[in-house]
ZAMARGU-4260 file (C-alpha; in steps of 0.2 Angstrom, whole numbers, plus 5000, padded with zeros to 4 digits):
<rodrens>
0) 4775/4802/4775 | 4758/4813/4778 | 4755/4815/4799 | 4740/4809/4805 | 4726/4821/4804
5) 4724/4825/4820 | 4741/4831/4822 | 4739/4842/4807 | 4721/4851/4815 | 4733/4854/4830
10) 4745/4862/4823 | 4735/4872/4812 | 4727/4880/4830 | 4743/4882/4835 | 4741/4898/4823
15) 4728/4907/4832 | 4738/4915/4845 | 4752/4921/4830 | 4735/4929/4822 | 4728/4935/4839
20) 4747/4944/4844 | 4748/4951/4826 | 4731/4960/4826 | 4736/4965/4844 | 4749/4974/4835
25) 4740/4983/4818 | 4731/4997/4823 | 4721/4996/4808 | 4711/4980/4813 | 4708/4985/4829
30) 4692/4995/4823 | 4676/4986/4826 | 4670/4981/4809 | 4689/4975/4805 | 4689/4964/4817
35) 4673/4954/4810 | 4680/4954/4793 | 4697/4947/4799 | 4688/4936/4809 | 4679/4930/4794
40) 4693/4929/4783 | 4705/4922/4795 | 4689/4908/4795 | 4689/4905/4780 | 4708/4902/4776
45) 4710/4890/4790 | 4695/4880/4782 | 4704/4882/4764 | 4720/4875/4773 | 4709/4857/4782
50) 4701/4856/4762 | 4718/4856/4757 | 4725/4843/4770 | 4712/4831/4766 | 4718/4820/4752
55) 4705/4823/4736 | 4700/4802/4735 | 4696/4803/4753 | 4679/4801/4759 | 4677/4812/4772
60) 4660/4815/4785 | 4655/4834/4785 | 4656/4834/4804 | 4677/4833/4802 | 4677/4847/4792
65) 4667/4857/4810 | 4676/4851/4822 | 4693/4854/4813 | 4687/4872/4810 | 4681/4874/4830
70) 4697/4867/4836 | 4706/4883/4828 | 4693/4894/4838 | 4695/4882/4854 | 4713/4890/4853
75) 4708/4908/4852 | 4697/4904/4869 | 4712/4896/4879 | 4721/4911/4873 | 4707/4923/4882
80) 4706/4913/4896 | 4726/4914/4900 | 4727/4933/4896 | 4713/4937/4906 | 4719/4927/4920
85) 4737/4935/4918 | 4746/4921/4911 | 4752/4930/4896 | 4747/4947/4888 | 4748/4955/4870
90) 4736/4944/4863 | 4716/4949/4867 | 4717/4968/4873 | 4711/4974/4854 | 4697/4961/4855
95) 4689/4964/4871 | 4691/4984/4868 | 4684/4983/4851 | 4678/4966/4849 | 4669/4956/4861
100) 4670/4967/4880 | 4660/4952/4888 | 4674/4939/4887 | 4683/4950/4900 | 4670/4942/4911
105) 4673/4927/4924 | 4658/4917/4916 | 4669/4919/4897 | 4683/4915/4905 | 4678/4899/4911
110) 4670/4897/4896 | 4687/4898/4885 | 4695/4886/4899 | 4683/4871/4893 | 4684/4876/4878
115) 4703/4878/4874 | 4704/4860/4885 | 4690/4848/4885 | 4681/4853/4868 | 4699/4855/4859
120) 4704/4836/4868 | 4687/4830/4863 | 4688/4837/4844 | 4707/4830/4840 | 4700/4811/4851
125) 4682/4812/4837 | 4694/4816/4821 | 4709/4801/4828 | 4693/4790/4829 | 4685/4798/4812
130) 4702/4792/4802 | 4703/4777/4810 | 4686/4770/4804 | 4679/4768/4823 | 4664/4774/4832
135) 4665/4794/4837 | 4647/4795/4841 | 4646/4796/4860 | 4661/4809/4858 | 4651/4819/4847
140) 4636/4819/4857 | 4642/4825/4870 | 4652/4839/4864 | 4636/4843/4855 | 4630/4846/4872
145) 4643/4855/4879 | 4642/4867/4864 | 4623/4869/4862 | 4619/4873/4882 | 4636/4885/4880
150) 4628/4896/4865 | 4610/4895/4872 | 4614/4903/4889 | 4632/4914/4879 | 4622/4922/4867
155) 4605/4927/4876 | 4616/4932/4892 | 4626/4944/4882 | 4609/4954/4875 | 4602/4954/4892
160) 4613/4958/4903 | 4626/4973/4906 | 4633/4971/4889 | 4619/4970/4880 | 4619/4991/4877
165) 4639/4989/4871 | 4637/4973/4857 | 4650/4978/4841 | 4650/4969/4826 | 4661/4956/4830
170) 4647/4949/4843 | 4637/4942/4826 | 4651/4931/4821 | 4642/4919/4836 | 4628/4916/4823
175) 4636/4902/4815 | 4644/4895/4830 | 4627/4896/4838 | 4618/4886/4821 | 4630/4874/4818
180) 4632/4863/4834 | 4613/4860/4831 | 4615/4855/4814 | 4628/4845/4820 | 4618/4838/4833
185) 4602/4833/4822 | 4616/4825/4813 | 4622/4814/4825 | 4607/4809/4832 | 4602/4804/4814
190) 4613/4793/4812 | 4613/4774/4819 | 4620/4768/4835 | 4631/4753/4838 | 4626/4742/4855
195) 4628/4726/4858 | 4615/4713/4857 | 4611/4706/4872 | 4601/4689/4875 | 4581/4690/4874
200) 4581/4681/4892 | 4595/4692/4900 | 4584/4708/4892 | 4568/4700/4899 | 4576/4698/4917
205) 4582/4713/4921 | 4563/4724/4913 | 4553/4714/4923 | 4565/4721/4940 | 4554/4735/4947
210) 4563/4750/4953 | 4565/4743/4971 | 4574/4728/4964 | 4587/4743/4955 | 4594/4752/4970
215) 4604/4761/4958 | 4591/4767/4948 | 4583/4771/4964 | 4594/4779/4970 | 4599/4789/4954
220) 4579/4794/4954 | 4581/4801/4969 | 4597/4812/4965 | 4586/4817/4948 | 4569/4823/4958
225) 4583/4834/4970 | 4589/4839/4953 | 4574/4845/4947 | 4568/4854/4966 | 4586/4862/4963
230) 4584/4869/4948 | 4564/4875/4949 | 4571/4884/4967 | 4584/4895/4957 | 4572/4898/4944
235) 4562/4905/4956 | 4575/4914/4965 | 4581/4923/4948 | 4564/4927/4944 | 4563/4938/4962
240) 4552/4926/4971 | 4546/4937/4985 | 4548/4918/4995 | 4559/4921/5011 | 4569/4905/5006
245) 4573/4914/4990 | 4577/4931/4998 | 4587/4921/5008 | 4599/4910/4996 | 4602/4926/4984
250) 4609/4936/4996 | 4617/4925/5009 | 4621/4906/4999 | 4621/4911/4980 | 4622/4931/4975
255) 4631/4929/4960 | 4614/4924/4954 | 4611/4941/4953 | 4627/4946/4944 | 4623/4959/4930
260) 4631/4953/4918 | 4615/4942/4914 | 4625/4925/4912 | 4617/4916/4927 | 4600/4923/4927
265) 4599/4916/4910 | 4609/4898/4915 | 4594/4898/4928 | 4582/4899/4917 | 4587/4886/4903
270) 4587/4873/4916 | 4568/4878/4922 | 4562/4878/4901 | 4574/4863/4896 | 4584/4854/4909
275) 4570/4853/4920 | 4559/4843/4905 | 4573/4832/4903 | 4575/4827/4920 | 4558/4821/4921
280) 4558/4812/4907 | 4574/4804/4915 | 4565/4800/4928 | 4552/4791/4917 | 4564/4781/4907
285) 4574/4774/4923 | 4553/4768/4926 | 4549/4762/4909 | 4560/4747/4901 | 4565/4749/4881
290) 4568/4768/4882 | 4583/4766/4868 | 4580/4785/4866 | 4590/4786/4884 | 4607/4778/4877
295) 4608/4795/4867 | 4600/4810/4875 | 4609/4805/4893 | 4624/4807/4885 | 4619/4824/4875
300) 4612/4831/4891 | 4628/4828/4902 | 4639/4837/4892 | 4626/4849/4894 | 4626/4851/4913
305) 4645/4847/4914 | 4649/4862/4905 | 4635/4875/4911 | 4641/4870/4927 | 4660/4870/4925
310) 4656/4890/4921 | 4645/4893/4933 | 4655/4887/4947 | 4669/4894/4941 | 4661/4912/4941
315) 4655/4912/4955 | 4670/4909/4964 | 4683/4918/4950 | 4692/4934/4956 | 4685/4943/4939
320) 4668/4942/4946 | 4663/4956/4959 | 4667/4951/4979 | 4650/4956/4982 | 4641/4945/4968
325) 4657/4930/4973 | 4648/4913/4986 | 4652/4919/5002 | 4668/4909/5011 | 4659/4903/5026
330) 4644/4896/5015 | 4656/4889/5001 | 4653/4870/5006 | 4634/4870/5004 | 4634/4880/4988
335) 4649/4872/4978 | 4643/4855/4984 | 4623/4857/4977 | 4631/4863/4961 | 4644/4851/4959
340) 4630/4837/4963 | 4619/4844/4949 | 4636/4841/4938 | 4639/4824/4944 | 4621/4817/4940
345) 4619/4817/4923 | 4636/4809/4923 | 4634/4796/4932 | 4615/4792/4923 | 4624/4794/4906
350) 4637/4782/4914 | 4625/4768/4920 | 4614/4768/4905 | 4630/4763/4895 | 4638/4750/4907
355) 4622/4740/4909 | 4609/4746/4894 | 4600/4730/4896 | 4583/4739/4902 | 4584/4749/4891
360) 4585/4739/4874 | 4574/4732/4866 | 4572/4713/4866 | 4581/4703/4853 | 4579/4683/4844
365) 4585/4671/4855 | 4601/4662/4851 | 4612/4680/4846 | 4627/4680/4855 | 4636/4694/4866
370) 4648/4697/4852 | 4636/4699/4838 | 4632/4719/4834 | 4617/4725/4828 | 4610/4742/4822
375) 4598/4750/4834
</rodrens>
C-alpha cells in the first residue's frame, strides 16, 4: 500500500540534514562554487525522486511539485536555525564559512524557524488537501505571502547591508526561490474561488450598514490608519529623519533599526513602498461594499506581515544580534507590543473578511440557498 503523499514529502526532507552533515564532513565541497553545484544537483534529485512518487496516470497541479521541492529546503532552514542557536552542530559550519555567511545572523535565523515550522506545516496541510480533491487556496495564499515578503526584504538585505561585500556563489541559488513564489502566486490568484452564495436580501442588508453601523469594521479601520502612521514613522526613522521623535526611537525604543546587517532597514522600507499602499486600499475596501478583490489579497498580505514580523521581532530581541542594536529591556513592552500589533491586524482583517464576506460580495438571484456554491 503507497503512503499518502504527504508522508512521502516528509520523509524525503527528512534527508536534508543526512546531506547537510555529509558535506559538513567532505572537504572537497566546502569550496564555494561546489557548494552551488551540490546545491543544484542535490535539487534536482529530490525533484526526480517527487516525479517518481507521483503515479504516471495521476493528474497533478504544477504547484505540488513547488511545494514538495521547498518543503525539502524548509528542512535545510530548521537545521540552520537549531545549529545556530546551539541545539545541535556538525551540520551548517561549511555553509555559512563558504556558502551563505549571512544565515549566521539573528534575522536568518528566525527566518529558518518559520520556515522549518509553519511553511513546512503549511506545505504537507496544501499537498493532504491537494490529494484529497479539496480546496488548498487560502493555504497557498498565504504562504505565497509569507514567502514573497520573505525574499523581497532576504535578498535586497543581503546586497545592502554588511554582507553585501562577502556574497559567494551559493547566494545566487536564491534566484529561483525569489521567482517562483511569484509565479506561484499569479497562479493562485488566477484561479477561482469557492464562497458560498449568500441571499440577495442578506447581501443588500449588510452594504447599505455605513461604517458606524460596523463597529468592527470601525474599529479594524482604526487599527489599519495606526498601521499605516506606524509604518510611514519607521520609514522615516530608517531614512535618518533629522525629526527629534525619530532620533529619539532609534536610539532609545528600536536601535536594531539601524542594525548593519541591512535586514531591517530594508523590512522598513518594503512596508512604506508596498504595505503602506495596501493598507490604504484596506482601508477603502472596509468603506466600499463588493470589494471581492479583499477575500484574497487580506489573506495574501497577512502571511505577509506575520512572517516579516515573526523575523523582526525575533532579531531584535535574539542573542545573535549585537546588545547594542538588541530593544532595550526597560522599553520592551512598548516596542514588542507596536510590533506584535502590526502582526495581529492583518490577521484579524484577513479573519473577518472570511467569517462574514457578506459586504463584500457581490449580490446574487434571489431564491439560492446558503448551501448552494458558486464561482466568484
Amino acid at each position: 500500500m503507497r503512503p499518502p503523499v504527504e508522508v512521502c514529502v516528509w520523509l524525503l526532507s527528512l534527508l536534508a540534514p543526512g546531506v547537510l552533515y555529509a558535506m559538513n564532513n567532505v572537504p572537497a565541497l566546502q569550496e564555494p562554487l561546489p557548494i552551488l553545484g551540490m546545491g543544484m544537483v542535490v535539487l534536482g534529485f529530490v525533484l526526480i525522486i517527487i516525479l517518481i512518487s507521483v503515479p504516471s496516470k495521476m493528474k497533478v497541479d504544477p504547484l505540488f511539485y513547488v511545494f514538495a521541492a521547498f518543503s525539502f529546503t524548509c528542512m535545510v532552514g530548521l537545521t540552520n536555525a537549531l545549529e545556530q542557536d546551539g541545539f545541535i552542530s556538525g551540520f551548517m559550519g561549511f555553509y555559512i564559512k563558504s556558502g551563505e555567511p549571512h544565515l549566521g545572523s539573528a534575522y536568518a535565523v528566525m527566518t529558518s524557524y518559520w520556515e522549518g515550522v509553519i511553511h513546512l506545516v503549511l506545505f504537507l496541510t496544501i499537498i493532504h488537501r491537494m490529494f484529497k480533491g479539496t480546496s488548498y487556496r487560502s493555504l497557498g495564499l498565504l504562504w505565497a505571502g509569507s514567502s514573497v515578503a520573505h525574499q523581497v526584504v532576504h535578498i535586497p538585505g543581503v546586497v545592502v547591508g554588511k554582507y553585501g561585500s562577502n556574497i559567494r556563489p551559493a547566494f545566487w541559488r536564491n534566484v529561483p526561490f525569489f521567482l517562483v513564489p511569484f509565479w506561484a502566486a499569479c497562479q493562485l490568484f488566477s484561479r477561482p474561488r469557492e464562497i458560498p452564495v449568500i441571499p440577495a436580501d442578506k447581501i443588500a442588508a449588510e452594504q447599505k450598514k455605513g461604517l458606524l453601523s460596523r463597529p468592527v469594521d470601525l474599529l479594524l479601520s482604526a487599527l489599519l490608519l495606526a498601521a499605516m502612521a506606524f509604518s510611514v514613522f519607521r520609514g522615516l526613522v530608517v531614512l535618518d529623519c533629522p525629526l527629534d521623535a525619530c532620533f529619539t526611537y532609534i536610539y532609545q525604543y528600536e536601535p536594531y533599526l539601524k542594525d548593519p546587517v541591512g535586514f531591517p532597514r530594508v523590512m522598513m522600507l518594503v512596508y512604506s513602498f508596498y504595505a503602506l499602499p495596501l493598507l490604504t486600499v484596506f482601508t477603502c475596501g472596509l468603506k466600499t461594499p463588493g470589494c471581492t478583490w479583499m477575500l484574497d489579497w487580506t489573506i495574501f498580505f497577512a502571511g505577509a506581515m506575520t512572517q516579516t514580523q515573526w523575523c523582526h521581532i525575533g532579531a531584535s530581541l535574539h542573542s545573535r544580534t549585537p546588545f547594542t542594536y538588541r530593544v532595550p529591556a526597560d522599553k520592551w513592552w512598548p516596542v514588542i507590543s507596536l510590533n506584535v500589533l502590526l502582526a495581529v491586524v492583518p490577521v484579524l482583517l484577513a479573519l473577518r473578511c472570511h467569517i462574514s464576506p457578506a459586504y463584500f460580495m457581490k449580490p446574487v438571484p434571489e431564491g439560492q440557498t446558503d448551501k448552494d456554491k458558486k464561482k466568484n
